[in-house]
HTML snippet that shows the backbone in 3Dmol.js (N, CA, C, O; Angstrom):
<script src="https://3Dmol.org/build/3Dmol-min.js"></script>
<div id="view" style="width:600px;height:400px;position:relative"></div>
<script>
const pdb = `
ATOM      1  N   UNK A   1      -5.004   2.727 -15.173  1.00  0.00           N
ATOM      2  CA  UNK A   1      -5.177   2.546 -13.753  1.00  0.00           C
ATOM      3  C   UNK A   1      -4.712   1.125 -13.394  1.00  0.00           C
ATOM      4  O   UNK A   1      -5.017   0.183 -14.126  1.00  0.00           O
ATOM      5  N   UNK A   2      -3.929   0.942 -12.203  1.00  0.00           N
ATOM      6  CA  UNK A   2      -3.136  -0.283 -12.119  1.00  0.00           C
ATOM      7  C   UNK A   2      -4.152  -1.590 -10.933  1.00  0.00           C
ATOM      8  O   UNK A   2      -5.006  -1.001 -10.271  1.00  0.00           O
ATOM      9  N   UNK A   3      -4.126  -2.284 -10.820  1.00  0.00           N
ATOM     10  CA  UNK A   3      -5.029  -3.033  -9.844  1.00  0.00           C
ATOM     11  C   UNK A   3      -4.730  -2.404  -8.567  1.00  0.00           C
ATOM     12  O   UNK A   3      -5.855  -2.106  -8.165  1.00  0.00           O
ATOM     13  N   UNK A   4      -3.927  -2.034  -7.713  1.00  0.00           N
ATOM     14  CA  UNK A   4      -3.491  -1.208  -6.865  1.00  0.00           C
ATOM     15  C   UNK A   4      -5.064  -0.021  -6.368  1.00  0.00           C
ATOM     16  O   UNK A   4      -5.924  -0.085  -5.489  1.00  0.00           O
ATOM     17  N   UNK A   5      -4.688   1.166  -7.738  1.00  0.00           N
ATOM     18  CA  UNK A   5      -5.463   2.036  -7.335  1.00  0.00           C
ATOM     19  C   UNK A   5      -7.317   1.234  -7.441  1.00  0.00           C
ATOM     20  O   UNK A   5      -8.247   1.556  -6.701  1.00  0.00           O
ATOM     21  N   UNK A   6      -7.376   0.234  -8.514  1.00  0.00           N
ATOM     22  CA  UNK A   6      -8.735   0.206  -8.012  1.00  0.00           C
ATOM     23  C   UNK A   6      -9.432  -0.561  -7.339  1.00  0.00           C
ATOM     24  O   UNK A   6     -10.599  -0.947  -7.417  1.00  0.00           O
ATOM     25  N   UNK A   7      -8.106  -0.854  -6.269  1.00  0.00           N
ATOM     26  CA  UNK A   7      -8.705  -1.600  -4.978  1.00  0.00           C
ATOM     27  C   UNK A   7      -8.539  -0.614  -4.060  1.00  0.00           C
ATOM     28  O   UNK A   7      -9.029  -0.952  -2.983  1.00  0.00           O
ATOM     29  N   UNK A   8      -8.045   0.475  -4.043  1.00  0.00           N
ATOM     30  CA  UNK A   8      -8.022   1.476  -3.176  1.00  0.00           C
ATOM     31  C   UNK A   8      -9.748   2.244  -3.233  1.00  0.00           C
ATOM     32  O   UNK A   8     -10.591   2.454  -2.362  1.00  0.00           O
ATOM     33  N   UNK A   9      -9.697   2.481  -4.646  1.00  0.00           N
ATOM     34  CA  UNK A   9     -10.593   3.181  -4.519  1.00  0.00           C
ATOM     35  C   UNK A   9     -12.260   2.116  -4.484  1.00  0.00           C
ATOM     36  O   UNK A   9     -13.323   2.734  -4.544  1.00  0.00           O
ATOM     37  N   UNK A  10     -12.269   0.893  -4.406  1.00  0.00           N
ATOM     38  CA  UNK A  10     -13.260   0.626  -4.204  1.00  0.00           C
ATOM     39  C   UNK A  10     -13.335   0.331  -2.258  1.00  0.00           C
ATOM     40  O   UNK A  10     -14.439   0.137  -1.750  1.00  0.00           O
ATOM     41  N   UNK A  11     -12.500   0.337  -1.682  1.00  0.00           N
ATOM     42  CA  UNK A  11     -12.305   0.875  -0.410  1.00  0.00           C
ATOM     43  C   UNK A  11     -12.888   2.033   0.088  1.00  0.00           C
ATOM     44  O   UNK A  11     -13.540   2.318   1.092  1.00  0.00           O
ATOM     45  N   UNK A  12     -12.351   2.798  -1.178  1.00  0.00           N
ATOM     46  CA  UNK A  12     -13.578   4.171  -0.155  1.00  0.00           C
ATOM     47  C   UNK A  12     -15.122   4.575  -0.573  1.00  0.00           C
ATOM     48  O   UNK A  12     -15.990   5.229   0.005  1.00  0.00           O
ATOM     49  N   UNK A  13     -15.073   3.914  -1.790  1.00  0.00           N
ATOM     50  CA  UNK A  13     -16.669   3.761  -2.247  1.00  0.00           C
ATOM     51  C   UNK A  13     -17.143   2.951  -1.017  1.00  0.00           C
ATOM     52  O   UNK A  13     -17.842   3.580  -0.223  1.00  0.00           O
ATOM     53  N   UNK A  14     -16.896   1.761  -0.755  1.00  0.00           N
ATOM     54  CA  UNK A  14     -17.401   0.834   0.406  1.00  0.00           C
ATOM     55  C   UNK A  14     -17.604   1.722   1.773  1.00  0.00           C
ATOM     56  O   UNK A  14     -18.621   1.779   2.465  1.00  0.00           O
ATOM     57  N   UNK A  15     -15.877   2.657   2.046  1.00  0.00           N
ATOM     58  CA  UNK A  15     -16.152   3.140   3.392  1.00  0.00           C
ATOM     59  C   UNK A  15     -17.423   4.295   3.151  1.00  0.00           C
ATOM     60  O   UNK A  15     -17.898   4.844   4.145  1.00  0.00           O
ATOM     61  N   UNK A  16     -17.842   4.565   2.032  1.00  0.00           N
ATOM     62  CA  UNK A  16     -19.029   6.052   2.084  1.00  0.00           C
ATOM     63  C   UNK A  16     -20.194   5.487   2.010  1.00  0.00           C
ATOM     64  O   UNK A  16     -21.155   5.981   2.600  1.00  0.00           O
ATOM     65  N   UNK A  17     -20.276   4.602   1.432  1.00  0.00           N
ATOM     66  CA  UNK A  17     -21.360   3.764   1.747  1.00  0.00           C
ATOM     67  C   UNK A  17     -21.783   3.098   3.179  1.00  0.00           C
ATOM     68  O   UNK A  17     -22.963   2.898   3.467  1.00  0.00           O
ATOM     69  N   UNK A  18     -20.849   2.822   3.920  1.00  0.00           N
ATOM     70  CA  UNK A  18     -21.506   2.276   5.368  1.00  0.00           C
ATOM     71  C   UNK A  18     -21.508   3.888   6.112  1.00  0.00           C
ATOM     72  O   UNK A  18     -21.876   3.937   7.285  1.00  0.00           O
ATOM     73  N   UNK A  19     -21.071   5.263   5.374  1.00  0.00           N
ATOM     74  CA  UNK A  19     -21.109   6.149   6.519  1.00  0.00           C
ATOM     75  C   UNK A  19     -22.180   6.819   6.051  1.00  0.00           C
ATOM     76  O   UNK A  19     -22.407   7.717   6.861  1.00  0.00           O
ATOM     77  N   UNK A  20     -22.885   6.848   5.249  1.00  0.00           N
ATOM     78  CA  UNK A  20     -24.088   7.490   4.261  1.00  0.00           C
ATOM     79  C   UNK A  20     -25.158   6.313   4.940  1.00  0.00           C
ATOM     80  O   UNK A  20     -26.196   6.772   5.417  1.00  0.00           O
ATOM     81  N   UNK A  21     -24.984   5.035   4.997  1.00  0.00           N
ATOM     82  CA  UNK A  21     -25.942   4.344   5.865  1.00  0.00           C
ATOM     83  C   UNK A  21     -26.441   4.336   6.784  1.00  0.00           C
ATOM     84  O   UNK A  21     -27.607   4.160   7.135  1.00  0.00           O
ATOM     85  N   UNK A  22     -24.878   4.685   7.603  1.00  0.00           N
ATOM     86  CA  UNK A  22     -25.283   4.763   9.431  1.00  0.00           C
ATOM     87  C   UNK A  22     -25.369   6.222   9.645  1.00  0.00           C
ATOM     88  O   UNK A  22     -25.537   6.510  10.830  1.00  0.00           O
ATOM     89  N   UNK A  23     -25.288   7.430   8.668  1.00  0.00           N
ATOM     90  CA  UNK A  23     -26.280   8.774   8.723  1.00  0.00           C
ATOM     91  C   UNK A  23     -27.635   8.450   8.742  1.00  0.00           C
ATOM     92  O   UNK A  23     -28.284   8.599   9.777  1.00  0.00           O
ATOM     93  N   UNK A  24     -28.090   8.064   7.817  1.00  0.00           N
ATOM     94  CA  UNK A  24     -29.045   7.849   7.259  1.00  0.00           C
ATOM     95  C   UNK A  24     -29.538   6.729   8.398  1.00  0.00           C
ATOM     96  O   UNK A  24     -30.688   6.436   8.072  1.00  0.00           O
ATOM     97  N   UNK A  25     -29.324   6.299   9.082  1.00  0.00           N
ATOM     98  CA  UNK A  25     -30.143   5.149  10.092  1.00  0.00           C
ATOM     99  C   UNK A  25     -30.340   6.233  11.188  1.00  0.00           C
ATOM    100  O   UNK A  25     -31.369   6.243  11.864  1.00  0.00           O
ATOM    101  N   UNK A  26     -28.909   7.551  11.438  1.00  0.00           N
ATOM    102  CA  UNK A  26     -29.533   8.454  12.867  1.00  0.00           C
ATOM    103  C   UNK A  26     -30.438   9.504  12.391  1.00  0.00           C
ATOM    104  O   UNK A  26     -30.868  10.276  13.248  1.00  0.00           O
ATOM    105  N   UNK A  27     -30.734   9.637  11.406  1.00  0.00           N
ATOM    106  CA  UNK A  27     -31.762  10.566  10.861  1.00  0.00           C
ATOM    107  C   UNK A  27     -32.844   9.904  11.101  1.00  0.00           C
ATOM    108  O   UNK A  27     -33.647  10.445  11.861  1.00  0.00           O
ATOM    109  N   UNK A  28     -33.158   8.658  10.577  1.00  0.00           N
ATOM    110  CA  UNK A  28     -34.778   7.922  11.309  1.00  0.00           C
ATOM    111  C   UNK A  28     -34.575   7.996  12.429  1.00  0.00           C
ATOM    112  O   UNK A  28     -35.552   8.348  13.090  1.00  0.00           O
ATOM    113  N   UNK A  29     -33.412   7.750  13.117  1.00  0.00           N
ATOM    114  CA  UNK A  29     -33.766   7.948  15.154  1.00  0.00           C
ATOM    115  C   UNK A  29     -34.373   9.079  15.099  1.00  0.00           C
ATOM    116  O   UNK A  29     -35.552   9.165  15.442  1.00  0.00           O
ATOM    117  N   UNK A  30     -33.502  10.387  14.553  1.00  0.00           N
ATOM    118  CA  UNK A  30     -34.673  11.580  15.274  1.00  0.00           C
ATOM    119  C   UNK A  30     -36.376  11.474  14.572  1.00  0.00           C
ATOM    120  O   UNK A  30     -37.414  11.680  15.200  1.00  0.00           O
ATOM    121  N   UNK A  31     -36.259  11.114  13.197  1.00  0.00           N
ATOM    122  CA  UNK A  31     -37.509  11.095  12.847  1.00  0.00           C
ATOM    123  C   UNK A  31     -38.528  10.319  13.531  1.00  0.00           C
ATOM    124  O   UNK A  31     -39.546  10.914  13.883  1.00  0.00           O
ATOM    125  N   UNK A  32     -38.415   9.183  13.750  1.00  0.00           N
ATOM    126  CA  UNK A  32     -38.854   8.580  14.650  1.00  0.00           C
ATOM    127  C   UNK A  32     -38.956   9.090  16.314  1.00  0.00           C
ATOM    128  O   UNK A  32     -40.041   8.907  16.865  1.00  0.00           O
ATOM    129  N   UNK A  33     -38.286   9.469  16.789  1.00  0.00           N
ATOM    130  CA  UNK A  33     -38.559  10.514  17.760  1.00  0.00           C
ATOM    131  C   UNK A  33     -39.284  11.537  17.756  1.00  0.00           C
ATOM    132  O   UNK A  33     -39.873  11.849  18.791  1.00  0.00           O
ATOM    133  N   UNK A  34     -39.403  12.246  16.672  1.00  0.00           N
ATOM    134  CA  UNK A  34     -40.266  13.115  16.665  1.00  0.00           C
ATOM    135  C   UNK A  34     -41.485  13.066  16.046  1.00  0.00           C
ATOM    136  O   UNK A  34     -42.208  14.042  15.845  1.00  0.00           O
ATOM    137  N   UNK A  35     -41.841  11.303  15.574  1.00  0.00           N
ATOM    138  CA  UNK A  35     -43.213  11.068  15.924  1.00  0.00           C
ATOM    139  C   UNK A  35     -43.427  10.272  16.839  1.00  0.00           C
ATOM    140  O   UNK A  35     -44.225   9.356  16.637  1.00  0.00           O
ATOM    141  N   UNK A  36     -42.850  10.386  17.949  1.00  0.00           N
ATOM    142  CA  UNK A  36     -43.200   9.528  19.331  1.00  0.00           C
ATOM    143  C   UNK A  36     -43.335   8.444  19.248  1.00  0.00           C
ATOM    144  O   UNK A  36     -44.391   7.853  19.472  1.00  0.00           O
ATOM    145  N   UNK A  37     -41.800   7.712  18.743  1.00  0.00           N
ATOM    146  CA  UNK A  37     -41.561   6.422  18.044  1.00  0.00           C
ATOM    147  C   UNK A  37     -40.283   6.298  18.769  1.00  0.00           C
ATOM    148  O   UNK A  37     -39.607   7.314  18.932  1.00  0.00           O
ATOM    149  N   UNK A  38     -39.783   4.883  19.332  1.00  0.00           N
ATOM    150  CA  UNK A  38     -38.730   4.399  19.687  1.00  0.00           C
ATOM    151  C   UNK A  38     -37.515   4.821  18.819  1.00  0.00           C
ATOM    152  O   UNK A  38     -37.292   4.281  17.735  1.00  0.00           O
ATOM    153  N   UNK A  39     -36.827   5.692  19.276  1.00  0.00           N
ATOM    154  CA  UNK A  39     -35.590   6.036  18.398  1.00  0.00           C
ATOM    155  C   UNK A  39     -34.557   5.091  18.302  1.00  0.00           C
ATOM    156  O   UNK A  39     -34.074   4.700  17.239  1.00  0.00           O
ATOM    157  N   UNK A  40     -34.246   4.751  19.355  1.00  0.00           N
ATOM    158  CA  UNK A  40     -32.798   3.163  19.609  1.00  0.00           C
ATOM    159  C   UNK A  40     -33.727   2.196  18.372  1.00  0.00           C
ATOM    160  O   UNK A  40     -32.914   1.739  17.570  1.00  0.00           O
ATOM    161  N   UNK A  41     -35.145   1.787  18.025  1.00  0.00           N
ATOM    162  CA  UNK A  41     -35.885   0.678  17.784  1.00  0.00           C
ATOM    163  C   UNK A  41     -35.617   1.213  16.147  1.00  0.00           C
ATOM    164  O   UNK A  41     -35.153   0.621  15.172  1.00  0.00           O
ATOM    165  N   UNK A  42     -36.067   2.431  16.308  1.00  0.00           N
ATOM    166  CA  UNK A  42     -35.908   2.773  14.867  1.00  0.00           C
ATOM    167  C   UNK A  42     -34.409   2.992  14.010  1.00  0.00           C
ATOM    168  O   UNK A  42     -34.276   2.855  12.793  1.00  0.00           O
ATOM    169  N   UNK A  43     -33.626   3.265  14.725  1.00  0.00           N
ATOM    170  CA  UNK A  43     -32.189   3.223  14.233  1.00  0.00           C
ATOM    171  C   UNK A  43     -31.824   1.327  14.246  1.00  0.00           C
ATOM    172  O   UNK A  43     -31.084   0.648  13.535  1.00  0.00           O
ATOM    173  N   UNK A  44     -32.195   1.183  14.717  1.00  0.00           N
ATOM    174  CA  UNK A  44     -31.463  -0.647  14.735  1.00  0.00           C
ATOM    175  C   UNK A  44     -32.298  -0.683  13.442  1.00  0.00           C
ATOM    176  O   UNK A  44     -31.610  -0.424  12.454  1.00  0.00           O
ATOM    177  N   UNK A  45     -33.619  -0.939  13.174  1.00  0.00           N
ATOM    178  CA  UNK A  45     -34.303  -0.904  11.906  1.00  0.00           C
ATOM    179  C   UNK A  45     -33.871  -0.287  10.872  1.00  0.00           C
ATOM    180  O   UNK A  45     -34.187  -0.787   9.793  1.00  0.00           O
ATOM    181  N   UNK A  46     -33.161   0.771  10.858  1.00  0.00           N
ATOM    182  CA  UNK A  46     -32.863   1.342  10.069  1.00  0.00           C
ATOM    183  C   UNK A  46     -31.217   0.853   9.715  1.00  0.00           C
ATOM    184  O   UNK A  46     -30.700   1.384   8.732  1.00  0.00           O
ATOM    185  N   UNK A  47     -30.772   0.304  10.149  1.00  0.00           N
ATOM    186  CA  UNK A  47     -29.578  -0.384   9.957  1.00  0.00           C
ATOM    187  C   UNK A  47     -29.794  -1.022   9.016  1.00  0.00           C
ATOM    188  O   UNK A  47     -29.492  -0.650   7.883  1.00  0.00           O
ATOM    189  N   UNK A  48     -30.608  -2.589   9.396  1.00  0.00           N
ATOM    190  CA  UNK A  48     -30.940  -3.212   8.458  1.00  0.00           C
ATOM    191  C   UNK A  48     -32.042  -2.749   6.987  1.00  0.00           C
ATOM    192  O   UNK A  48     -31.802  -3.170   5.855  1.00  0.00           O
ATOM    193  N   UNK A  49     -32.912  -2.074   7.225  1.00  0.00           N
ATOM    194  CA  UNK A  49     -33.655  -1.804   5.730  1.00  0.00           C
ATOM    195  C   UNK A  49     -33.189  -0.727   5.477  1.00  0.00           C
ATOM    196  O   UNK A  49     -33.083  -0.807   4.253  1.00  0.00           O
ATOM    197  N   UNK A  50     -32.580   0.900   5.940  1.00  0.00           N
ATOM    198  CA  UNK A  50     -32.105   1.270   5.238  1.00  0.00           C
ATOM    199  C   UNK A  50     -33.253   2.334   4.574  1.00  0.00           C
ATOM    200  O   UNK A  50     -34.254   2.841   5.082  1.00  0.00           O
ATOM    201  N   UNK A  51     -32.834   2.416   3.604  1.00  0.00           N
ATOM    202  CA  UNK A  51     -34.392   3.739   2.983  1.00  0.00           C
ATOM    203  C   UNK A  51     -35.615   3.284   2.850  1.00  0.00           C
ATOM    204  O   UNK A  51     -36.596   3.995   2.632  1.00  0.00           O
ATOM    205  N   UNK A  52     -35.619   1.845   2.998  1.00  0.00           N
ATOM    206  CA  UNK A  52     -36.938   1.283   3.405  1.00  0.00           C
ATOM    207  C   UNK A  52     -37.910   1.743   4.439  1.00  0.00           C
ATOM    208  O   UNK A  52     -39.119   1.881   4.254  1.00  0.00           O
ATOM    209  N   UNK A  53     -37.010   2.051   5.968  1.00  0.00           N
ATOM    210  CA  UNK A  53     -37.510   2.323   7.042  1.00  0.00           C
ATOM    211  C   UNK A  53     -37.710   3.470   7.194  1.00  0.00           C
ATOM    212  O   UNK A  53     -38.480   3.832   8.084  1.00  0.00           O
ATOM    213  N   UNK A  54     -36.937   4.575   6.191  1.00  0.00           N
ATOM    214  CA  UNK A  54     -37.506   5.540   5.967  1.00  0.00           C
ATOM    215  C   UNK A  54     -38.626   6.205   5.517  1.00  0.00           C
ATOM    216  O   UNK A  54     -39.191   7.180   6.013  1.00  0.00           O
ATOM    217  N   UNK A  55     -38.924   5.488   4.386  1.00  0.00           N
ATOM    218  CA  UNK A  55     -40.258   5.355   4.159  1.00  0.00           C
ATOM    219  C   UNK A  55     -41.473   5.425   4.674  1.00  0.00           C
ATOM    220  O   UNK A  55     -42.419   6.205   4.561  1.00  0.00           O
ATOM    221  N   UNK A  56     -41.154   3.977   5.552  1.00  0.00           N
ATOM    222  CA  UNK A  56     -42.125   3.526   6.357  1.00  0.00           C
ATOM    223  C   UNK A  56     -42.571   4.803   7.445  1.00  0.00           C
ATOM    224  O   UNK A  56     -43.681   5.320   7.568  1.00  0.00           O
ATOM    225  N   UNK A  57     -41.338   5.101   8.155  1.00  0.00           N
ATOM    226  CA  UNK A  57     -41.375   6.306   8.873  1.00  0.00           C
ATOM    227  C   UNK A  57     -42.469   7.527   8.204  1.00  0.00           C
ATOM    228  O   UNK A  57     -43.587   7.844   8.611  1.00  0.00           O
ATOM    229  N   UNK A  58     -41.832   7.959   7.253  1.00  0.00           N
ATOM    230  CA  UNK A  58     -42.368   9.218   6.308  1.00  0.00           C
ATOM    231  C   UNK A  58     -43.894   9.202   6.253  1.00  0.00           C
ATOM    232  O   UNK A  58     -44.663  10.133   6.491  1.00  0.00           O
ATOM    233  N   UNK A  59     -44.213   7.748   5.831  1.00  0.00           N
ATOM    234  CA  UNK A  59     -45.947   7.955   5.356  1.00  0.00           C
ATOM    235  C   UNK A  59     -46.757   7.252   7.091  1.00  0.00           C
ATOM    236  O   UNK A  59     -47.973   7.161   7.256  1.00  0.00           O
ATOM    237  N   UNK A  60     -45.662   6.843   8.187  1.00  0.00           N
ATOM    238  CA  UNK A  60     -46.517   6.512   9.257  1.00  0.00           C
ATOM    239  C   UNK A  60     -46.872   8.056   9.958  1.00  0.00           C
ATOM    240  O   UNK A  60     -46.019   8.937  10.064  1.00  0.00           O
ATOM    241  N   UNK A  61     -48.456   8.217  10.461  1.00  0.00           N
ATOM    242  CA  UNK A  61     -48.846   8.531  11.435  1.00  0.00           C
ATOM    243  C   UNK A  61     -47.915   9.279  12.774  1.00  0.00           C
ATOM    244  O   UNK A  61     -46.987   8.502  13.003  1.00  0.00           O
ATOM    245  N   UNK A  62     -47.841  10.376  13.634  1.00  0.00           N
ATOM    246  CA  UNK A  62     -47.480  10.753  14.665  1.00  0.00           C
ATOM    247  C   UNK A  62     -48.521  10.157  15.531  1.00  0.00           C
ATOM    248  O   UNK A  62     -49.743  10.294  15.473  1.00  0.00           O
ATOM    249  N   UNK A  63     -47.426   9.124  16.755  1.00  0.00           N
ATOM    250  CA  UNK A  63     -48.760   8.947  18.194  1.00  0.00           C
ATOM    251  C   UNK A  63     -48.971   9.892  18.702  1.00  0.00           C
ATOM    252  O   UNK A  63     -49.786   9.929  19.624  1.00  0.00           O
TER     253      UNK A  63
END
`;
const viewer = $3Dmol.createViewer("view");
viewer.addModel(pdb, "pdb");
viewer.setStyle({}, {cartoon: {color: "spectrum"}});
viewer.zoomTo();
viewer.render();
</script>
């Protein structure tokens, strides 16, 4: 494999990784929505922590 291809391909490891992230951040919006939780609040959160905020989500309480 030449330096070429494995800068290509760490390009698309990188691009699946920010699109597996920012899935994964609109999935807490609805989750968070559907425990009567700020969805915009919870997707920005979920940007930054990520399966963290999922978590958090999972074992919090419905208001």
């Amino acid at each position: 494999m030449n330096d070429e291809n494995k800068r290509e391909g760490g390009k698309a490891l990188k691009n699946e990784f920010y699109v597996g992230w920012g899935t994964l951040a609109l999935i807490n919006a609805g989750l968070a929505q559907g425990k009567n939780r700020s969805g915009l609040n919870w997707f920005l959160l979920s940007l930054l922590l990520g399966p963290i905020a999922t978590f958090i989500l999972v074992i919090s309480e419905k208001r």
